[in-house]
C-alpha positions as CSV (number, residue, x, y, z in Angstrom):
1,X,112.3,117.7,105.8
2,X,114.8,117.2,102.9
3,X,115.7,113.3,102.6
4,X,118.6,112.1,104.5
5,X,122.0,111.9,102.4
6,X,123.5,108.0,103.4
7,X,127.2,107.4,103.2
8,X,127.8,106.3,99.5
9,X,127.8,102.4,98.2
10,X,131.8,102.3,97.7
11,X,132.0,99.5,95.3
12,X,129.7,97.5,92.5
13,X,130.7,94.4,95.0
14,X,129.0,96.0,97.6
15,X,126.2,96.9,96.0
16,X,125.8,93.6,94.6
17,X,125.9,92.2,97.8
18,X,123.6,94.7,99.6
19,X,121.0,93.7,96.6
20,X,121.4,90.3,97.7
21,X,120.7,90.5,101.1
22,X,117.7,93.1,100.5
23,X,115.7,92.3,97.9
24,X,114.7,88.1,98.9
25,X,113.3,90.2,102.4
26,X,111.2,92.8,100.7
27,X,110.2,90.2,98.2
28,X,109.0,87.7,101.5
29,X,107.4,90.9,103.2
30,X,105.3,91.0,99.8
31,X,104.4,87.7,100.0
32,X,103.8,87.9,103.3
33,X,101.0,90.8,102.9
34,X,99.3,89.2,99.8
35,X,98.9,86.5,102.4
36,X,97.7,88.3,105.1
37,X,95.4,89.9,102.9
38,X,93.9,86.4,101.5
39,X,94.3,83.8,104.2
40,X,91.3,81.7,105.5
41,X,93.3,79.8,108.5
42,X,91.7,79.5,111.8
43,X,91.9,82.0,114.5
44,X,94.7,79.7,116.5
45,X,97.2,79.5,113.4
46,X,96.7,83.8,112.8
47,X,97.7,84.4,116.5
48,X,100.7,81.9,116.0
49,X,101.3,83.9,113.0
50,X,101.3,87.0,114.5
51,X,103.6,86.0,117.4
52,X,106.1,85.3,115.0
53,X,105.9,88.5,112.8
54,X,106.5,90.7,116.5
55,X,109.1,88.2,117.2
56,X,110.7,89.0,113.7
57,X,109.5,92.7,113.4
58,X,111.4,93.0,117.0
59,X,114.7,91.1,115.5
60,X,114.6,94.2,112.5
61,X,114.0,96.9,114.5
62,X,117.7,96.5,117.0
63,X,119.3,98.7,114.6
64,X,117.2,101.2,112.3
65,X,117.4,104.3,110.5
66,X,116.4,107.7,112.1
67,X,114.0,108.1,109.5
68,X,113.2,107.7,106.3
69,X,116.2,105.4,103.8
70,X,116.7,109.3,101.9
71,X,119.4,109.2,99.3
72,X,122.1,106.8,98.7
73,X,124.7,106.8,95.8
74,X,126.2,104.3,94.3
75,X,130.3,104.0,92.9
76,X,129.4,105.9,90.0
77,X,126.9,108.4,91.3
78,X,123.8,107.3,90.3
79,X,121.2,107.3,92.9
80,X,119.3,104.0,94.8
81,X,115.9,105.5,95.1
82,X,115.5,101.9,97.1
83,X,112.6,103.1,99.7
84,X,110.5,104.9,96.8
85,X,107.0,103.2,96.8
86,X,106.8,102.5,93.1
87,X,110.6,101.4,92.6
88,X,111.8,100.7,96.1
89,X,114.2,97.7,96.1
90,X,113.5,97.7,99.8
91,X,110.2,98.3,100.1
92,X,107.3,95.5,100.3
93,X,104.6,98.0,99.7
94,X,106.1,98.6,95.8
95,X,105.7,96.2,93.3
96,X,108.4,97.1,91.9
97,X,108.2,98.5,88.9
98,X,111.8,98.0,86.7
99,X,111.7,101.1,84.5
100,X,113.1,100.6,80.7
101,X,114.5,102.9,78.6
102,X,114.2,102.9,75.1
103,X,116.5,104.7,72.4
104,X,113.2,106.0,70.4
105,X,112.2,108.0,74.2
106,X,109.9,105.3,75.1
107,X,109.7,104.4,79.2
108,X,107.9,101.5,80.0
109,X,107.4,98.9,82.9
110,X,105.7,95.0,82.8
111,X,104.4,94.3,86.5
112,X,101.5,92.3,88.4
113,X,99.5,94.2,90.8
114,X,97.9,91.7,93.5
115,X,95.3,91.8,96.3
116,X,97.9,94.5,98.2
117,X,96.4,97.6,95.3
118,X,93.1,96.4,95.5
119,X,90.1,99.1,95.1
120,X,87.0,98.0,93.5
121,X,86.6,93.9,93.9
122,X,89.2,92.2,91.5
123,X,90.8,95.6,90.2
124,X,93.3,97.9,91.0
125,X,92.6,101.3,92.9
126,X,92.6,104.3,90.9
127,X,95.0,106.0,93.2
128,X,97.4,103.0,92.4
129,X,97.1,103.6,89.0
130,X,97.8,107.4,89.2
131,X,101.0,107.0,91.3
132,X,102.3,104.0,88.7
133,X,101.3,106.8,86.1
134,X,103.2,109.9,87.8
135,X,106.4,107.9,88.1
136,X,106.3,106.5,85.0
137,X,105.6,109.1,82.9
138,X,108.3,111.1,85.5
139,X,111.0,109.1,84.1
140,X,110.5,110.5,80.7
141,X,112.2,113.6,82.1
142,X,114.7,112.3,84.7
143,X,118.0,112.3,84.1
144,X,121.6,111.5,85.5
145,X,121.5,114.3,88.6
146,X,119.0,116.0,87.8
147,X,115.9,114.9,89.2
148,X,112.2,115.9,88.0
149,X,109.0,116.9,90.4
150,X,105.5,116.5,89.2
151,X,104.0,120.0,89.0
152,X,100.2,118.7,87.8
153,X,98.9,115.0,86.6
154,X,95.8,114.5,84.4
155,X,94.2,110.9,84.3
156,X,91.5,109.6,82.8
157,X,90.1,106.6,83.7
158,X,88.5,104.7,80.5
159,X,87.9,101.2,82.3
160,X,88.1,99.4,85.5
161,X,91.9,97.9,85.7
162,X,91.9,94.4,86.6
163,X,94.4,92.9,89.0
164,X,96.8,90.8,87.8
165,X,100.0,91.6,84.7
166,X,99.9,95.3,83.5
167,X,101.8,97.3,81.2
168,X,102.5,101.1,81.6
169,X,104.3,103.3,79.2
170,X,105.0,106.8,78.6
171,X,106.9,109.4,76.3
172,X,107.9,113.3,75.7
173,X,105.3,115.3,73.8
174,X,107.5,118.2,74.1
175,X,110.0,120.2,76.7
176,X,109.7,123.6,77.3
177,X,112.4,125.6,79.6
178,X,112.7,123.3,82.5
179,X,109.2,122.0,81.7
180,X,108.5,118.3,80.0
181,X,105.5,117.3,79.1
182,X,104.8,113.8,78.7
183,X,101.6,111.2,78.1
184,X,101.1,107.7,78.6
185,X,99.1,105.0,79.7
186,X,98.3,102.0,81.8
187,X,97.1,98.5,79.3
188,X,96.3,95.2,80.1
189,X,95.6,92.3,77.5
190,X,92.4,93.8,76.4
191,X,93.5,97.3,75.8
192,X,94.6,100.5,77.7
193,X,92.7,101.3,80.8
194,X,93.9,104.4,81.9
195,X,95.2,107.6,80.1
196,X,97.9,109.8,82.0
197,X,99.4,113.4,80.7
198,X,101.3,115.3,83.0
199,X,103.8,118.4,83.7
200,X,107.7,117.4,85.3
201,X,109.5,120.4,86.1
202,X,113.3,120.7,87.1
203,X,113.6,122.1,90.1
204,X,115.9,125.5,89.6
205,X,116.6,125.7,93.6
206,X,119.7,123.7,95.1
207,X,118.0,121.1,97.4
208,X,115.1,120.7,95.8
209,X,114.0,116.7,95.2
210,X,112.1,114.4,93.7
């Protein structure tokens, strides 16, 4: 099912405002499941807990979207990928990564991964690390309306990466018709930890998303 078209964001006030009101919830929500995830309170305190999460979950769910949050635009076009799991302004289960642009081609992204990514004890699951890795190096070949899909993702794991502040970055090795090839990594203080190089293709077909 293609994603869902929203009516557009008419002004920068109102997406200022929309900002406001969105992003301090998905930012409790992650505090929230680090939380749930790492709390040692008695068994009375988690069912009072849990009473008040339906209570709240409830209060959220009177008026909801059909489905998925889809595509939104913005005054000027651009799009507000805010549900994506890697970037999603509104979604607790991304960190979020803020994506940076450099003149020089560079994409890059600082961000803490917490007890939420978890794989091995005290470091990040390797499936984390290869869906921070496909967007990242994806943004090397989006641009303004015209969106890139992975077509194949190579990774290489060289180390274990530990929880806690991370760096990813990523750049063009070359573009080929419709095809960009890009490379990058995953570091943390020590060093690199994992090695990405994948294919982004432009989709040629009308419709077709990323």
């Amino acid at each position: 099912m293609p994603p869902r078209t929203l009516c557009p964001v008419t002004s920068n006030d109102e997406l200022v405002k929309l900002e406001a009101v969105y992003r301090p919830l998905a930012d409790s929500v992650r505090r929230l499941i680090d939380a749930t995830i790492r709390t040692q309170v008695d068994a009375a305190t988690l069912a009072a807990a849990k009473e008040k999460i339906d209570c709240t979950t409830e209060e959220l769910s009177a008026a909801l979207m059909p489905s998925s949050f889809g595509v939104r635009q913005t005054a000027d076009g651009q799009s507000m990928p805010w549900g994506n799991v890697v970037i999603g302004l509104r979604n607790p289960v991304a960190p979020p990564l803020a994506i940076n642009y450099e003149a020089d081609g560079l994409v890059w992204s600082d961000f803490t991964l917490g007890a939420a990514y978890e794989g091995p004890p005290g470091h990040v699951h390797g499936g984390v690390c290869a869906m921070v890795l496909d967007h990242v190096l994806g943004a090397t070949a989006h641009k303004p309306g015209r969106p890139a899909v992975t077509g194949t993702l190579s990774v290489r794991y060289l180390r274990g990466t530990p929880l806690g502040p991370l760096r990813a970055e990523a750049h063009i090795d070359r573009v080929e018709g419709v095809k960009t090839f890009a490379s990058g990594h995953i570091a943390d203080a020590q060093g690199i930890t994992v090695q990405a190089e994948g294919v982004f293709v432009h989709p040629q077909n009308r419709g077709a998303n990323s």
